[in-house]
BANUMI-106662 format. One record per residue (C-alpha): residue in one letter; z, y, x. Coordinates in steps of 0.5 Angstrom, whole numbers, plus 500, padded with zeros to 3 digits. Layout:
<rs>
AZYX ...
</rs>
This chain:
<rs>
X418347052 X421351057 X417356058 X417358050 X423361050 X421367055 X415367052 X418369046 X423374049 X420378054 X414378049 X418381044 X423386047 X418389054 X413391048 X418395045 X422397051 X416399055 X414404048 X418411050 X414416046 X411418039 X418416036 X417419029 X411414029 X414408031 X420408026 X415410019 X412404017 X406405019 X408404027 X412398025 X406396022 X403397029 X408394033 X408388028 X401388029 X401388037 X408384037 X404378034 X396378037 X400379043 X405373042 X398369040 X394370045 X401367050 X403361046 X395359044 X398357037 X397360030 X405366030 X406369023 X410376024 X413377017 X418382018 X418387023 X423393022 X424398028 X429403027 X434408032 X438403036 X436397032 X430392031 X429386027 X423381027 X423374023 X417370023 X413363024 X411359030 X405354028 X408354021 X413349023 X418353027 X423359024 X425365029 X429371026 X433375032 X437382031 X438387036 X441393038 X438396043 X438402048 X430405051 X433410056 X438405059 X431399057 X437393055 X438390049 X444386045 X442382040 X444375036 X437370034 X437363030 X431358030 X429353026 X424347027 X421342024 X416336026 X414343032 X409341036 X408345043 X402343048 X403336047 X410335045 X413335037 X420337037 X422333030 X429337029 X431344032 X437348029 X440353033 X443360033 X446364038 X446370043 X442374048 X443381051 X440384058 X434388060 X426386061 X427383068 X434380067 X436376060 X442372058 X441367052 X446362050 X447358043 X450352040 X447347034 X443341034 X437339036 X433331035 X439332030 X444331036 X449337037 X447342043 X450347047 X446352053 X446357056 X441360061 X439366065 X431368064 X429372071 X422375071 X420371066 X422365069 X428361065 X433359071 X440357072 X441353065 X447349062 X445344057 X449340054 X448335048 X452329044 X449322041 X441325043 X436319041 X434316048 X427314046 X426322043 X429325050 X424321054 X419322050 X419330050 X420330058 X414326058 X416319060 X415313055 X420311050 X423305055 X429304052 X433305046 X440308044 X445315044 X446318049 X451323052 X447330057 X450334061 X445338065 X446344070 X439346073 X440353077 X433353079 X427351075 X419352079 X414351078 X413345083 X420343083 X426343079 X434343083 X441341079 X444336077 X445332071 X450327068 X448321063 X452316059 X449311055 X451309048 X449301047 X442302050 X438297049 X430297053 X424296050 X422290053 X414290050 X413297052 X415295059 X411290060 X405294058 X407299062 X408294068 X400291066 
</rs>
């Protein structure tokens, strides 16, 4: 799941930053069908998964997409944006349901927030909740890889946050989550966590199978 959210932005915002001329075009509607047009073949072909664009709206200074991801996931982000200085400033919302991403299925997502920088350099923060716990982060994308992120979650779902990390549901119960992970590679991740249990309780079965 951690490589989808700077799929999304880089994808989205490097093709519009990276288009310095034939003004005119892309602000009339014929180039905002292009652009909408490249934004979700390209968006397709980097997430393997069915991406509707429904709305693509570029104006001077201004953009606005809304669109669906495997018809389960709801992103709408607006920004502000300047091509000389190529940066940008915008606020987006996401919402999900039942979200399958590679072998992983997100049940509940509802989240808001805020994102401004340039292609190389993004920072994205937001708040709301996610396997209906409340969620807070922040992180920094960095040549297209998410780096030094600040997680924080209240009453998550024990079994469900094994499930998406990729380990089996061995235990039961709420969980508290504070997660600082100033590097996230590709072989090896390096931070810290902290985790309180709230009334755990283990599933003996599924331990003993796994233990077989």
């Amino acid at each position: 799941m951690n490589k989808l959210l700077p799929i999304l932005l880089t994808t989205m915002l490097v093709l519009l930053l990276s288009i310095a001329g034939i003004l005119f075009f892309l602000f009339s509607q014929s180039g905002n069908h292009f652009l909408k047009t490249r934004i979700q073949d390209k968006l397709v072909a980097e997430l393997g998964m069915p991406v509707e664009v429904n709305t693509f709206i570029l104006e001077p200074g201004k953009v606005r997409i809304v669109m669906r991801l495997n018809k389960q996931m709801h992103v709408e982000a607006v920004s502000h944006y300047d091509l000389l200085a190529q940066s940008f400033q915008g606020i987006y919302a996401v919402s999900a349901k039942n979200f399958q991403y590679e072998d992983k299925v997100l049940r509940q997502l509802n989240v808001k927030g805020n994102f401004k920088g340039v292609s190389e350099k993004i920072d994205v923060d937001g708040k709301g909740t996610a396997l209906d716990a409340a969620l807070q982060y922040s992180v920094q994308i960095l040549d297209q890889k998410p780096q030094n992120m600040l997680i924080t979650m209240k009453g998550v779902s024990l079994s469900e946050a094994l499930e998406l990390s990729g380990e089996p549901p061995l235990a039961e119960g709420k969980i508290d989550l504070d997660i600082n992970m100033p590097d996230i590679g590709k072989e090896f991740a390096n931070g810290d966590g902290h985790i309180v249990l709230h009334k755990a309780l283990f599933n003996v079965p599924l331990i003993e199978k796994n233990m077989i």
